[in-house]
C-alpha positions as CSV (number, residue, x, y, z in Angstrom):
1,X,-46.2,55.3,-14.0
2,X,-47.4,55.3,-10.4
3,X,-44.9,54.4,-7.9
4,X,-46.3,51.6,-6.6
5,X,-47.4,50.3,-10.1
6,X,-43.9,50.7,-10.5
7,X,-42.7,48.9,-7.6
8,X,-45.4,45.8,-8.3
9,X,-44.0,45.7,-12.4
10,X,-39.9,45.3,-10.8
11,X,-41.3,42.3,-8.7
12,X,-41.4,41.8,-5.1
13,X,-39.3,43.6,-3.2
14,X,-35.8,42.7,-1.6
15,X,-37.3,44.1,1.7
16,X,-35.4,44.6,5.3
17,X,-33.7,42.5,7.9
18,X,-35.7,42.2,10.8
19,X,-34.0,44.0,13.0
20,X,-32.4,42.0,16.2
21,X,-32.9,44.9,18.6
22,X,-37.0,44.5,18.6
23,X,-36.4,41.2,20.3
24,X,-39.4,39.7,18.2
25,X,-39.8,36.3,19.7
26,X,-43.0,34.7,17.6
27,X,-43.1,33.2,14.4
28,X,-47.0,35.3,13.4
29,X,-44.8,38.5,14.0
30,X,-41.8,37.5,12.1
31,X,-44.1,36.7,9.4
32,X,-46.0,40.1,9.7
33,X,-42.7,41.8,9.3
34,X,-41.6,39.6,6.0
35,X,-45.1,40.5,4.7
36,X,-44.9,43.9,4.7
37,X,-40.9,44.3,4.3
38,X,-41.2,42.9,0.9
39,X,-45.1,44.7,-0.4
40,X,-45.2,47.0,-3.0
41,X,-46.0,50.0,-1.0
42,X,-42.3,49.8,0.5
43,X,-40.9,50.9,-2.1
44,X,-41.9,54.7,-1.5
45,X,-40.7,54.9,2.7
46,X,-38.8,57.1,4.1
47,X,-37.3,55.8,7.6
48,X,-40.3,57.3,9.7
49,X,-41.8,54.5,7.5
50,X,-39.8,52.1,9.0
51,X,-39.9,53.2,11.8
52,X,-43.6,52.8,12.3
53,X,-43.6,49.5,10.7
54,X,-40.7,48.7,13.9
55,X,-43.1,49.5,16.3
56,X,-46.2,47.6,15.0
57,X,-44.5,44.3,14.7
58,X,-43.7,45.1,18.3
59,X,-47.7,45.4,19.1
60,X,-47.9,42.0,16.7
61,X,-45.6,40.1,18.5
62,X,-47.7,41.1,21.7
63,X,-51.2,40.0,19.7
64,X,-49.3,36.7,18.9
65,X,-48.2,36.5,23.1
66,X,-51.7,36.7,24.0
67,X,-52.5,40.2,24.5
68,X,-55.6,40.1,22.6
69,X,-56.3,44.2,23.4
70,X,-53.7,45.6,20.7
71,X,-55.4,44.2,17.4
72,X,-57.5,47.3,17.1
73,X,-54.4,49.6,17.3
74,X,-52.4,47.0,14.9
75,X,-55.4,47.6,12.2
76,X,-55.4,51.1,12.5
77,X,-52.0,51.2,11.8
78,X,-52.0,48.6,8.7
79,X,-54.7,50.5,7.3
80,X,-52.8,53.2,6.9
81,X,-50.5,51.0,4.4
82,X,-53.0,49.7,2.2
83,X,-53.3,46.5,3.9
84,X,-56.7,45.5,2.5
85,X,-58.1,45.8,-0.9
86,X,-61.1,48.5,0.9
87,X,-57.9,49.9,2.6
88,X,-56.0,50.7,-0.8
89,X,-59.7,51.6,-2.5
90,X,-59.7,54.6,0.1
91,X,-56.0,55.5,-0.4
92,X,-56.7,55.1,-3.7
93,X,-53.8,52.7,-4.3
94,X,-53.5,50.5,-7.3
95,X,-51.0,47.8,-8.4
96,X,-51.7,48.1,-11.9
97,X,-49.1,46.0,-13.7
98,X,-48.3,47.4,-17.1
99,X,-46.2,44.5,-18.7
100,X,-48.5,42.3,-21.2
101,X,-49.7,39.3,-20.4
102,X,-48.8,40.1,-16.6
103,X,-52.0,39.8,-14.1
104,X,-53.1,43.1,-12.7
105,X,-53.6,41.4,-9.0
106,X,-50.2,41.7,-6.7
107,X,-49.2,37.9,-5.8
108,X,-48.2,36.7,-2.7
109,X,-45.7,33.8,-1.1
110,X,-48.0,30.7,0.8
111,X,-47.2,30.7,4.2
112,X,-45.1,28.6,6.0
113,X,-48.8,28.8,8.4
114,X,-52.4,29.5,7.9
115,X,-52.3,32.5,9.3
116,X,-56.0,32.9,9.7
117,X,-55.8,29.6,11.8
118,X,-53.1,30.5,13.8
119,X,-54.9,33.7,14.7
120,X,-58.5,32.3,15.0
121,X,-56.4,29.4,17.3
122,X,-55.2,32.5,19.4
123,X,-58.3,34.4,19.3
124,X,-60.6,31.7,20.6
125,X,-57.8,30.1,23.0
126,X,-57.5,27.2,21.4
């Protein structure tokens, strides 16, 4: 079975602690860290891993302070991951789940916010 099919079938993941030392100080980047702490593709990373995803909730919680110039960096970097279903198409990663009567799509917690209205808020200064 494919890793990550494997890591979608065991259920979401436990993920990381946020760690304290980043100093992340905006709710849009602690959720950006929960996101991806806890998705499928996780399961495979090393610390380098880690280690990247460290820095980019760095750049997120700068997006989220109003420094509107790092969103192209942050989506290079998330692309990378498999952050959008075009992303995972290219990198040719699936979440196939292969117990029956399972769905095949990966499922996500609500938010606690809309995230795309707290980022079109911040985009468009509002």
């Amino acid at each position: 079975m494919h890793q990550y099919a494997q890591a979608l079938a065991a259920g979401t993941q436990a993920g990381r602690e946020l760690p304290k030392a980043l100093g992340i100080s905006t709710g849009g980047a602690k959720r950006f860290w929960k996101t991806w702490s806890t998705a499928p593709q996780t399961s495979a990373w090393t610390e380098t891993d880690w280690a990247e995803l460290e820095l980019t909730t760095k750049l997120v919680d700068g997006l989220f302070l109003g420094d509107l110039k790092l969103a192209g960096e942050i989506r290079q970097r998330v692309a990378k991951w498999g952050a959008t279903v075009e992303d995972r198409a290219r990198l040719r990663m699936t979440f196939d789940k292969t117990t029956e009567g399972e769905s095949a799509a990966p499922s996500a917690p609500a938010p606690e916010v809309d995230m795309d209205e707290e980022l079109y808020r911040l985009l468009n200064g509002t």
